[in-house]
N, C-alpha and C positions, 0 to 999 in steps of 0.2 A: 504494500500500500504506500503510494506515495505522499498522500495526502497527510496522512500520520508525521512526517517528516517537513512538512509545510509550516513554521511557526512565526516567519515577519514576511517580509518581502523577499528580501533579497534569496532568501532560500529557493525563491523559483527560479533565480537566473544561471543556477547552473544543468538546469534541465535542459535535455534538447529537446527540440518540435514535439519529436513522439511521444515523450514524456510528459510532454503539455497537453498534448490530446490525451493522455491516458488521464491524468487530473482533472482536466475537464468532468470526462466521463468519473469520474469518483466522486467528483465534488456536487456535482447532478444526486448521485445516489445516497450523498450525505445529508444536503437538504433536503430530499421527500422522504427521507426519515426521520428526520429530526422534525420538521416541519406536521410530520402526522402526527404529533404528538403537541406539540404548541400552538399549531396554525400558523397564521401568517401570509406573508405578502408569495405565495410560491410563483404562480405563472411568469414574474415580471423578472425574477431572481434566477431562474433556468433559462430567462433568453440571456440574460448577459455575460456568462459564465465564461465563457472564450476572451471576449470584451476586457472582463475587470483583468485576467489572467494576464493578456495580453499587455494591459496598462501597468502593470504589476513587472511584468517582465522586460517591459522596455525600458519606464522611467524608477526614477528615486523616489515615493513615499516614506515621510511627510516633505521633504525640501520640495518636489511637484507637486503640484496641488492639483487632487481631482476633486471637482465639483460636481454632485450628482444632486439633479435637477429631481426633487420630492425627497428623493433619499430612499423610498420603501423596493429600492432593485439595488442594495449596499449589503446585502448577506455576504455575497462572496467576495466582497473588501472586508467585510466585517471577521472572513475567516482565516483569511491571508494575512492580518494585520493584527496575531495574536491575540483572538477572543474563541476561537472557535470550540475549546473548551466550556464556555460559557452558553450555547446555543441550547441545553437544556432549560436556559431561564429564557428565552426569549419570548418580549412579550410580560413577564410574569413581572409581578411586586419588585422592585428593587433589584431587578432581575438586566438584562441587554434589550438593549429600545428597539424598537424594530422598523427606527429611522436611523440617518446619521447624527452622530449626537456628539460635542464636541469637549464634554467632559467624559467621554469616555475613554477618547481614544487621541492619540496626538495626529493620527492619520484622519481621521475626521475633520477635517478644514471650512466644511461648511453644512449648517443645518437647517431643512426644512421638513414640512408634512404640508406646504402648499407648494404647486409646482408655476413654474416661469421664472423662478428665483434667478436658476443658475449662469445664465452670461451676465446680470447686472452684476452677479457675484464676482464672476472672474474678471469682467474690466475691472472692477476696483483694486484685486490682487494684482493685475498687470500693470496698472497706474503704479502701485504702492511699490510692487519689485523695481519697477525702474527710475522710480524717484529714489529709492535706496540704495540703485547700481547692483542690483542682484541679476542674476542670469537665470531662476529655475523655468520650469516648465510650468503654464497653467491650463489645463486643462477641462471642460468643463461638459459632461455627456448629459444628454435633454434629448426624450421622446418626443418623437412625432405631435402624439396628445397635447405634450404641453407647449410644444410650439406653438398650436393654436391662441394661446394666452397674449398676449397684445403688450405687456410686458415681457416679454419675450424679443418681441420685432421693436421696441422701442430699444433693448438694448442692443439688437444685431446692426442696428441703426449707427450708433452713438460706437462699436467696438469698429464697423468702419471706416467712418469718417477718421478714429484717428487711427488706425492702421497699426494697433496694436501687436506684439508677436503671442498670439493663444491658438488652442486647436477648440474647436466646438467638434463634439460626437455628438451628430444625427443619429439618436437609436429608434431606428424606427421598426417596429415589427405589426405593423399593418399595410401598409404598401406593398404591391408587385409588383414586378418589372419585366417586361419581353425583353427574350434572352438576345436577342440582335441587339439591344439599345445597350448591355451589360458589359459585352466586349469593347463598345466605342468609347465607352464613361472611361473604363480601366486605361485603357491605350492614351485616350487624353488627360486623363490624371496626371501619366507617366512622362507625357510631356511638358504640362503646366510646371512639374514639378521641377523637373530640371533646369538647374538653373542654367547651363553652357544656351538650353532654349531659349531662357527669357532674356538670356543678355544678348543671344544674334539678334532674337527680335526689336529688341530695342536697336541695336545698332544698325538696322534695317533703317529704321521709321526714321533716325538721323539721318539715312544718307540720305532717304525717299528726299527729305524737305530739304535738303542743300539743292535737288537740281531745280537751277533759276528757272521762272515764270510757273512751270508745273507740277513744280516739287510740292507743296502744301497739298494743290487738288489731288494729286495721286497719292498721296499720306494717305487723303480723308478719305479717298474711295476704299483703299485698299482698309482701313480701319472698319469701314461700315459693310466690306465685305466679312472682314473676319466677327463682326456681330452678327449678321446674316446666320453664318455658318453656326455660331453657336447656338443662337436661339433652333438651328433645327434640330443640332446634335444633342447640346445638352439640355437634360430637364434640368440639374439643380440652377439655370441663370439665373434663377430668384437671388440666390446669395452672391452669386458675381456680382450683382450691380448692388449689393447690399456693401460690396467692398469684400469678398470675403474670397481667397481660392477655395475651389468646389473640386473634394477628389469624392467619385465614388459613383453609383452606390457599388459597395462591396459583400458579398457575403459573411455576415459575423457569426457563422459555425464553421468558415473556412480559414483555419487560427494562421496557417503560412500567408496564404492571402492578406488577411487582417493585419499581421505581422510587417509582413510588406506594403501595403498604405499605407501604413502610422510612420513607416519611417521615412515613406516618399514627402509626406506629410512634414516631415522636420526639415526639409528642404527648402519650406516655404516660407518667405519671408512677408510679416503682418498674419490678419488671420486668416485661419483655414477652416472650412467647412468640411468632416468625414463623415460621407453618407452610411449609415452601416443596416444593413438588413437583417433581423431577427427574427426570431420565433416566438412568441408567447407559450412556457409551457415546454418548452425544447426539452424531450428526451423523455417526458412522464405521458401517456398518453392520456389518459384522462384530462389531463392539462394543458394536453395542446387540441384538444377537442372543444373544449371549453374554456377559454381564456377568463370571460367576464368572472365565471363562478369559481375560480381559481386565485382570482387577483388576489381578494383579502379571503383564504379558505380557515374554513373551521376544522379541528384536528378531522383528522380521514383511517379508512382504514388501507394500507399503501396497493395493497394485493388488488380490491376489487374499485379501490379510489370513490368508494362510499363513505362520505363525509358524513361525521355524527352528529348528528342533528340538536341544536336544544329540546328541551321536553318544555311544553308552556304554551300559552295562550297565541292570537296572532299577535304580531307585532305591530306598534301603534303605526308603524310605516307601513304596513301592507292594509289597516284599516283606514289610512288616510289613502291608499289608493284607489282602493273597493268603493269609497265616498266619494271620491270626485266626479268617478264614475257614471254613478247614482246620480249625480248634482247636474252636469254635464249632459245628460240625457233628457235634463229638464228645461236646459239654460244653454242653448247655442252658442252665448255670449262668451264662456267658459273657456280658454285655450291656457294648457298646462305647457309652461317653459321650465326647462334645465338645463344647467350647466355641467354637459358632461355625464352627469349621473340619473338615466331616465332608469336604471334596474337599483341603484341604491337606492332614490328618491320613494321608489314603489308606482313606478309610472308604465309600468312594460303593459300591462293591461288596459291602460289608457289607448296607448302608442296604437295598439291595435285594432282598437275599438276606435276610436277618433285620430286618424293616422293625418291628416289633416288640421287636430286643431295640438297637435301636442309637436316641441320646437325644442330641439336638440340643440341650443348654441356653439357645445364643446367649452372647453376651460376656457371660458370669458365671462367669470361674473359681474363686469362693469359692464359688459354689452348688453347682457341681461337684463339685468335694470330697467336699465335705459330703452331698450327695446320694449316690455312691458310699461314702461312708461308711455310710450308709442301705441302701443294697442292700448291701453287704457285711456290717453286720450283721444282713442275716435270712438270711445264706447263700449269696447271689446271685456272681459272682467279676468286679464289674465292671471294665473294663477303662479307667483314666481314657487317652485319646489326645488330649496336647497338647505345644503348642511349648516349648521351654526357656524362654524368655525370657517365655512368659506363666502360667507354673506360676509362676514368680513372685508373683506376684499372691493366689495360692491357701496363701501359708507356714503364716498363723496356722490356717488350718481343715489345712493336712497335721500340725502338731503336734500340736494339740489334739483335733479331730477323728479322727483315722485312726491316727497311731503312738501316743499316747497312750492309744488305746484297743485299740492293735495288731489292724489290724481290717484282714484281707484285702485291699487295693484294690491293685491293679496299673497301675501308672505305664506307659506309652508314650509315652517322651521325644522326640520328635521334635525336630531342629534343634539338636542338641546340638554344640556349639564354634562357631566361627567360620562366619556365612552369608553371607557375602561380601558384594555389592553393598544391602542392608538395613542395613548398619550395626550403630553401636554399639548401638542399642535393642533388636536385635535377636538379637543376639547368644547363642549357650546355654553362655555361659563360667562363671556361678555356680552351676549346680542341683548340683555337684560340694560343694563347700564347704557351700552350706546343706542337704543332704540327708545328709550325714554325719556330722552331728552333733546328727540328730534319732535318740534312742534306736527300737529295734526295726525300723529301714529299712534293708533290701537292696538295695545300688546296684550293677549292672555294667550291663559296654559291649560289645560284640561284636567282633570283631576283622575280621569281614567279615560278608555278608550271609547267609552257610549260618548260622554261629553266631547271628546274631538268631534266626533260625528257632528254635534250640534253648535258647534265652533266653525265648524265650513260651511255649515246651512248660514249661521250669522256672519259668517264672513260675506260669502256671494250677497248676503240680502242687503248688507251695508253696502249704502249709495256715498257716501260723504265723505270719501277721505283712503287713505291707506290704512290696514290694518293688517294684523300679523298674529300668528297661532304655532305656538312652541312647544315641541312635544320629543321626547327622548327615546333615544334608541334605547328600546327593553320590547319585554312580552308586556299588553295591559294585560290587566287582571281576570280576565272572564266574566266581567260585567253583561249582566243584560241588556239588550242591544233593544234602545226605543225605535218604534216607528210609531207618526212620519218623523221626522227630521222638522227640529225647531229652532227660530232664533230666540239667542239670548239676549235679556235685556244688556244693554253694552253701560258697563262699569258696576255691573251688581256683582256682589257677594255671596255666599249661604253659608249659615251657620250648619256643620255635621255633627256636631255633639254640644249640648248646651253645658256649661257652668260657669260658676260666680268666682274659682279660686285666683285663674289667671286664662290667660286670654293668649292662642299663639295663631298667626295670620300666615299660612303656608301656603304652597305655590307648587302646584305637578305634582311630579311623586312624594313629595316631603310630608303632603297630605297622610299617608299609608305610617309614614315616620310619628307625626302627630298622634294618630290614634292610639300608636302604638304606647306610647308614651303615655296619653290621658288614660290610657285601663291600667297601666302600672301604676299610676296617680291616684287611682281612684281607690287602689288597696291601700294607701296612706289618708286617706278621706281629702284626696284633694281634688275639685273638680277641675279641668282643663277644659274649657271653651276651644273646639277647634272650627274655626274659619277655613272655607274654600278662596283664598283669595284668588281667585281664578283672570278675575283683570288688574294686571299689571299696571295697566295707563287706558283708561281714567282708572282711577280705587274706586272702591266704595264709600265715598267721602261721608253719607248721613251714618253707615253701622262706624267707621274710623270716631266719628263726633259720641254716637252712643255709648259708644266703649271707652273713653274718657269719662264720662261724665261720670261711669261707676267708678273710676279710678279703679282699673284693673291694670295688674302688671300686665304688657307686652312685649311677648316674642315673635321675630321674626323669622322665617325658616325658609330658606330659598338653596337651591344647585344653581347659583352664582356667585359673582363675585359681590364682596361685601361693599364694594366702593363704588357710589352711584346706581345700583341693584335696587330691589324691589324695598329691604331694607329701608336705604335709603331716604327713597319717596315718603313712607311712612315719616320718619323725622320732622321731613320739610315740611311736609304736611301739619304737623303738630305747632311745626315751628312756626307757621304760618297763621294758623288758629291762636298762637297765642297760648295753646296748651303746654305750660308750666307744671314742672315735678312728677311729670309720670315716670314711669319707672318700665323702661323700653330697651330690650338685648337683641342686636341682630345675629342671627346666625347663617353661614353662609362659607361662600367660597373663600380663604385669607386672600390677601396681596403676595402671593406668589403663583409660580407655575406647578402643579400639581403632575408627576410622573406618571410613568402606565402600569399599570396593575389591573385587577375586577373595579369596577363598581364599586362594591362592598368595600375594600379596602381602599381605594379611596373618599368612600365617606366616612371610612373608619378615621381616616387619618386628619380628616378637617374637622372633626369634629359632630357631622352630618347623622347624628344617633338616634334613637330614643332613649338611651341609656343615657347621654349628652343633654337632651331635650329635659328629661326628668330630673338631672341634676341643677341647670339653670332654673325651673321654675321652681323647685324646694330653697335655691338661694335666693328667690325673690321675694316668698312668703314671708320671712320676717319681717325684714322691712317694711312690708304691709301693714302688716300685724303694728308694727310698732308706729307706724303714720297712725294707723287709725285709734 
């Protein structure tokens, strides 16, 4: 086993070729077993397997910096770069992140779990090496997918113009290519590359313009012929005229091949673009049969590639897809957009059913927006469906765009609070904070999965404005499911268990946390009042005013951040009113970035209990007592 013998980088450079394809092939076998047992990113991490090795074996990690664009296809950097002992935790509590993560590793140079990052990333290290008079290599590999991302072309832009020396890797493993177009890329790579080529060429175009009268005119022909030429020869001339040399496309399972670009590629002076073609799923069949249900897989069994399933209810995402559905069939007006994610969002059932009104952007949540911004105002009620953590992305076009101009669009928050095993990147702990205190935006949360249902009925019925409905990745509960489909009144409350002892105002799941905590309460004889505060923005302002007036302690119980969060509101609000001396604890996400582990353990770790919950309103009681 060579793999066993694999412990930094440089250990692979003394393998030869065969030796590297045999690695290859081990390191395939490594990950779908280790990976059956963890989960994980597999598909994206057996297309690059030649690729990382490759990178690995050419250049110097960490003094070259590779830049991997999302980070969740870094397993096999992650193994090569002494961790792979560790792939037993992957994913798990305090366990190897199953991004690039850059306290873990000194080979980790850069970290994301949103993608388009990676050339903003690498101009700035190419800036930075050459203002320091350094020479290494930067590097920076980015999918097809997230090329799409508009930051992306903003930076390929800006690495042009100034003619930085960096190599960009095109991994693309959705594109084909006819095989006559595959030999003429290669042949002209091998030219462009060369430099004894570019320098006759230039000394050409000098002589052309020295002969008097029609020296210039026959430059300019002979130049507009050689555009001519490429625009029929080569596809990649998008990045030629981005400023960039175009070697490729190459086969990236064909590791001498691959081997040989990257170094044609060092030839090149400023930047380079290397097209590389992939596999999604390379070498697991199951995997490469199905790429999407691969991407992020739940542990499997390796033999029959039957993934094990959760035991539980549907998930609030497949019941908010089943509803739009429902809704959609009533309301023409209805057209479902996403970014990228129409099988995470729970929209494949749409897509088919209404294949006409449901809008695959790909990774552009600012276009999204703003495009529902578009269909909403000529009337249309489109429904934007995306992750917390990637609505991010899209602030400045929801401000300006959509609440600023209070323009119908309907938010379907998906992945709202804590997603366990994804991490801090991923996380839907801020859309709480920065969405309520964008003027004209209605935020609530459901308290289970019947009420989502009737969250998107109030969504579509609301004519006035943007509003928004935030719901977490889990199983709901097995609630019974009403019919028909009602709206709610917008900025009500309900009380789900009544008492006089203290008073806690919870939001989504934290509800299930509440109860749990008021029947432990209630064996000490102390009653807990639990609140659905289900609208975020507007509150409940007249039950917020009645619950002062008794002077009841209140707790606040949210899966967000504590800073500007639902909490928060509550304060101002007091603070607003004038209400003086109540006795008010928020509990919530801290002011840091929270790791990947379960769920569970990270509400363990914030504090997110009912054991937590029970403890805070027994230390409020005194003071009660002693007020009164």
């Amino acid at each position: 086993m060579l793999l066993e013998h694999i412990n930094q980088p440089q250990d692979l450079k003394h393998l030869t070729i065969e030796q590297l394809e045999l690695l290859a092939e081990e390191t395939r076998q490594f990950l779908v077993e280790k990976l059956s047992l963890t989960g994980g990113h597999l598909s994206s991490n057996l297309g690059v397997v030649e690729l990382t090795i490759a990178l690995h074996y050419l250049y110097n990690s960490p003094v070259d910096k590779f830049i991997f664009d999302v980070g969740h296809q870094s397993y096999v950097h992650k193994m090569f770069t002494g961790r792979m002992n560790q792939f037993d935790t992957l994913r798990k509590y305090q366990g190897l992140c199953g991004f690039v993560k850059r306290s873990e590793s000194e080979h980790d140079v850069w970290e994301a779990g949103h993608s388009s990052t990676s050339l903003s990333a690498a101009m700035g290290m190419a800036v930075a090496r050459d203002l320091k008079g350094e020479d290494n290599k930067i590097i920076a590999v980015i999918g097809d997918g997230a090329l799409t991302g508009g930051m992306a072309f903003e930076a390929m832009n800006h690495i042009g113009h100034e003619k930085k020396n960096m190599m960009v890797i095109l991994n693309d493993n959705e594109m084909s290519i006819a095989p006559n177009v595959g030999a003429m890329h290669n042949y002209l790579g091998k030219i462009r590359s060369d430099k004894h080529y570019v320098k006759a060429k230039e000394e050409v175009e000098y002589l052309l313009k020295k002969i008097p009268a029609i020296g210039g005119t026959l430059a300019k022909t002979m130049e507009k012929l050689k555009d001519s030429l490429k625009y029929m020869l080569v596809s990649g001339v998008i990045f030629e005229e981005l400023g960039f040399t175009y070697l490729g496309p190459v086969d990236g399972h064909n590791l001498p091949l691959l081997l040989e670009t990257l170094k044609q590629a060092e030839k090149v002076e400023g930047p380079v673009m290397v097209h590389v073609l992939t596999l999604k799923g390379k070498g697991y069949l199951p995997a490469e049969a199905d790429s999407f249900a691969w991407h992020g897989a739940r542990p499997y069994k390796v033999e029959s590639g039957k993934m094990l399933k959760a035991v539980g209810h549907p998930m609030y995402t497949d019941v908010f897809g089943n509803t739009l559905i429902e809704l959609a069939e009533q309301d023409s007006r209805i057209i479902a957009v996403t970014p990228a994610m129409p099988g995470g969002s729970g929209l494949l059932k749409f897509a088919a059913q209404f294949p006409n009104r449901m809008v695959d952007v790909g990774i552009a949540e600012q276009h999204a927006a703003t495009f529902c911004a578009g269909l909403a105002s000529e009337g249309m009620k489109p429904v934007f469906a995306v992750y917390s953590t990637f609505l991010q992305r899209a602030y400045d076009q929801i401000v300006h765009d959509i609440c600023r101009a209070n323009l119908n669009v309907i938010f379907a928050i998906d992945r709202a609070g804590f997603v366990g095993e994804d991490g801090e990147t991923h996380h839907g702990v801020y859309d709480i904070a920065y969405l309520r205190s964008i003027p004209n935006m209605v935020l609530m949360m459901p308290k289970d999965e019947n009420e989502l249902r009737h969250m998107l009925k109030t969504s579509v019925d609301y004519d006035e404005g943007p509003i928004a409905v935030r719901y977490p990745r889990t199983n709901g509960l097995g609630v019974p499911m009403d019919e028909p489909l009602k709206s709610i009144p917008i900025g009500t409350w309900e009380v789900l268990r009544p008492g006089d002892s203290a008073v806690v105002l919870a939001v989504g799941p934290m509800i299930g946390i509440a109860l749990e905590a008021a029947e432990q309460l209630n064996k000490d004889g102390l009653q807990l009042r639990v609140v659905n505060a289900r609208f975020i923005k507007p509150m409940d302002e007249a039950m917020l005013l009645q619950i002062s007036k008794e002077n009841l302690p209140i707790i606040t119980l949210e899966e967000g951040t504590t800073l500007g969060g639902f909490g928060s509101g509550v304060l101002e609000f007091y603070a607003n009113q004038n209400r003086h001396g109540l006795q008010i604890k928020i509990l919530g996400v801290p002011d840091y970035f929270v790791e990947h582990g379960s769920v569970k353990e990270q509400r363990q770790e914030v504090g997110l209990t009912a054991e937590r919950l029970v403890s805070e309103v027994k230390a409020l009681m005194p003071r009660k007592r002693q007020h009164a």
